[in-house]
C-alpha positions as CSV (number, residue, x, y, z in Angstrom):
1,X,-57.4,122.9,32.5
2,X,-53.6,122.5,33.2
3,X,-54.7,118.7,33.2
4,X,-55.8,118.6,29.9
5,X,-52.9,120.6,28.5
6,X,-50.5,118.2,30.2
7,X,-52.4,115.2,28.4
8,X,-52.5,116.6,25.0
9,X,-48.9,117.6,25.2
10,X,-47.9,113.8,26.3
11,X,-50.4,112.2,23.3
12,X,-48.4,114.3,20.9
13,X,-44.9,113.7,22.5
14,X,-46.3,109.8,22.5
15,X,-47.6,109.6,19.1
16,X,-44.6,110.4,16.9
17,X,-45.8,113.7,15.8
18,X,-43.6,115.3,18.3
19,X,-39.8,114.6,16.3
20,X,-39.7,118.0,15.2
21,X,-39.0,119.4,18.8
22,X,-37.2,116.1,20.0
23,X,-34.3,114.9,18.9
24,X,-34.5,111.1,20.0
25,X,-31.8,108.4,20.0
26,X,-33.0,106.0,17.4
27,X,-32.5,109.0,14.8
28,X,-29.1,109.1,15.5
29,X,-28.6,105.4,15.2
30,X,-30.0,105.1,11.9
31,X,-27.3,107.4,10.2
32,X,-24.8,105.7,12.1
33,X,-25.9,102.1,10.3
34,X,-22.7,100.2,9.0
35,X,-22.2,97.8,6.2
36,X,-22.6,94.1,7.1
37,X,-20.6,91.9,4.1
38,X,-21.5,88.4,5.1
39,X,-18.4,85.6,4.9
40,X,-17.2,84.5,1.7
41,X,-14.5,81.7,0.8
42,X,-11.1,83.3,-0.2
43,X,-11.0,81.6,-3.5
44,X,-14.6,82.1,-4.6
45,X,-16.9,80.0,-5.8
46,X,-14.7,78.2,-8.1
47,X,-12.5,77.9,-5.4
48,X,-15.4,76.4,-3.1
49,X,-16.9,73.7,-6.2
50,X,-12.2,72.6,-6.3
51,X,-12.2,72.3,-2.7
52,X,-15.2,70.0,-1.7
53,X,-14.1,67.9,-5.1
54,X,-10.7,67.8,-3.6
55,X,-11.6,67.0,0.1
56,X,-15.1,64.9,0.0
57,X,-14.5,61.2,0.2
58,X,-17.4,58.9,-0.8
59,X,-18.4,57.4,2.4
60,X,-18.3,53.5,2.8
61,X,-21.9,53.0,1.9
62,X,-22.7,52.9,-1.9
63,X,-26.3,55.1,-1.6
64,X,-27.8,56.2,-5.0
65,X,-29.5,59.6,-3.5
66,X,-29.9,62.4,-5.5
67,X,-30.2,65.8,-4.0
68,X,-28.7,68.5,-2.4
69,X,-27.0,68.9,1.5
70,X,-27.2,72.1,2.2
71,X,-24.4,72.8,5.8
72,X,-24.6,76.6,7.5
73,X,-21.3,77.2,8.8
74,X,-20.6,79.7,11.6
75,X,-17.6,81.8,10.7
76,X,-15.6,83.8,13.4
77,X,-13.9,86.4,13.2
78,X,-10.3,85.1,12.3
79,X,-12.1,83.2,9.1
80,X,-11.9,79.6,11.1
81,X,-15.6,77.6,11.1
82,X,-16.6,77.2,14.5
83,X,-19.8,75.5,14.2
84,X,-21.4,73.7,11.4
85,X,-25.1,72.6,11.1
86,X,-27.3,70.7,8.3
87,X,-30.1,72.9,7.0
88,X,-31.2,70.1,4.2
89,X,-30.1,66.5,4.9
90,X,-29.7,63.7,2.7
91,X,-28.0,60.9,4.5
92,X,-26.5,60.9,7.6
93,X,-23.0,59.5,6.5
94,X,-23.2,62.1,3.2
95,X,-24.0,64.9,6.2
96,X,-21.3,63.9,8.3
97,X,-18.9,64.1,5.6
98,X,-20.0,67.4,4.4
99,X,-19.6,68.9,8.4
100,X,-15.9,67.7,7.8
101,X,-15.2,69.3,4.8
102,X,-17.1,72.0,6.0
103,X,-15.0,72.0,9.4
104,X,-11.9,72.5,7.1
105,X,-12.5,75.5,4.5
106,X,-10.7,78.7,5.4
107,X,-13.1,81.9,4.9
108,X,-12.6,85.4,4.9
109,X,-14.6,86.5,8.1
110,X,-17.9,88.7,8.2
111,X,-17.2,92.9,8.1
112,X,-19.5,95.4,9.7
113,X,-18.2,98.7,8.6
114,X,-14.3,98.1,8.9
115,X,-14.7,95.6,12.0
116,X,-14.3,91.8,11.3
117,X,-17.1,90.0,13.2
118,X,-18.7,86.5,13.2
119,X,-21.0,85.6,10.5
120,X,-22.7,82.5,8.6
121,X,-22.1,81.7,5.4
122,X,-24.2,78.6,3.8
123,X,-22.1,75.8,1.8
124,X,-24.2,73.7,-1.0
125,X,-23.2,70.0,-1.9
126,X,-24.8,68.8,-5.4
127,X,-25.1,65.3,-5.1
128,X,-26.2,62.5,-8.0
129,X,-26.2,59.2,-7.5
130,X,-24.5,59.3,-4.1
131,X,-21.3,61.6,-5.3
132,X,-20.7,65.0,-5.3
133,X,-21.5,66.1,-9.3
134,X,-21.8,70.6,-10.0
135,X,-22.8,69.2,-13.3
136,X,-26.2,70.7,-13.9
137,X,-27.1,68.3,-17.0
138,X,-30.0,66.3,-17.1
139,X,-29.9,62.5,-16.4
140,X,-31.3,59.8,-18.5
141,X,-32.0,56.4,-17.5
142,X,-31.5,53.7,-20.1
């Protein structure tokens, strides 16, 4: 009979029904959960569309690609990229020029709570007809 108590008593300890008498650890860390603010350039976005226009040189091969290079950049927590990778490609000289941009943006770095930590923060390159354009209009061939 003790038996059967002792197995009931663990089912119901076991199943979840049980938090009323137990006070377990993963309560506790779910008031505890911080805000994560992912990193962010210091200027903005207009700051980011005046930068890249600034910095991106057309690379030596004239390519008529339209499209979009998309680069996730690694952020630590000083605001310095340490790693940058191509999510969407285009070519590989466009790609390689967007890393070095990329490489030289300043960021503010990830917070969790009031703690700055590393984060990644994903930088967008418009280009038309092999250049960088954040035009949005529609393009007509005559």
């Amino acid at each position: 009979m003790r038996h059967i108590i002792f197995v009931a008593f663990l089912f119901f300890a076991v199943s979840g029904r049980a938090q009323f008498f137990f006070d377990f650890p993963y309560q506790q860390m779910e008031q505890k959960r911080e805000k994560y603010t992912p990193p962010s350039y210091k200027k903005g976005d207009a700051g980011v569309e005046e930068f890249i226009r600034k910095n991106f040189r057309q690379p030596a091969e004239n390519e008529r690609v339209e499209g979009r290079i998309i680069i996730a950049v690694i952020v630590d927590a000083k605001g310095k990229p340490v790693e940058t990778h191509v999510v969407r490609s285009l070519t590989r000289a466009l790609d390689e020029e967007a890393k070095r941009v990329c490489g030289k943006m300043r960021f503010k770095p990830a917070t969790l709570g009031k703690k700055k930590v590393k984060g990644r923060i994903d930088i967008t390159f418009p280009i038309s007809h092999g250049r960088v354009s954040f035009l949005d209009l529609p393009t007509i061939d005559v």
